[in-house]
C-alpha angles and dihedrals in degrees: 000000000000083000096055086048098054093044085057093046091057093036086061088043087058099045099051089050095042083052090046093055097042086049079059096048102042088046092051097056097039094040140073118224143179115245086250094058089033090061101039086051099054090048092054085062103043079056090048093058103038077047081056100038079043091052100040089053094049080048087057099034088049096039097086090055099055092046 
């Protein structure tokens, strides 16, 4: 039970970055911005998907332990 916990935890985790970056992305292309907002943007989403890689990899590191 603590495993399928844990899977959902990160699954959540995953979804609400994964709606973060593509908020970023949809807003960039229907938007316009100034070259400020565009790059901060774009590094806010460089930083969401090295958070999700980040997270994945501490979901496989901790798996065996919950097992």
């Amino acid at each position: 039970m603590e495993f399928l916990g844990f899977t959902l935890d990160v699954i959540g985790k995953l979804l609400v970055g994964f709606t973060a970056i593509m908020v970023h992305h949809r807003f960039l292309l229907e938007h316009k911005v100034d070259e400020f907002v565009f790059k901060t943007m774009q590094r806010e989403r460089v930083l969401g998907v090295i958070g999700i890689i980040l997270i994945i990899i501490g979901y496989i590191l901790q798996v065996p332990g919950k097992l």
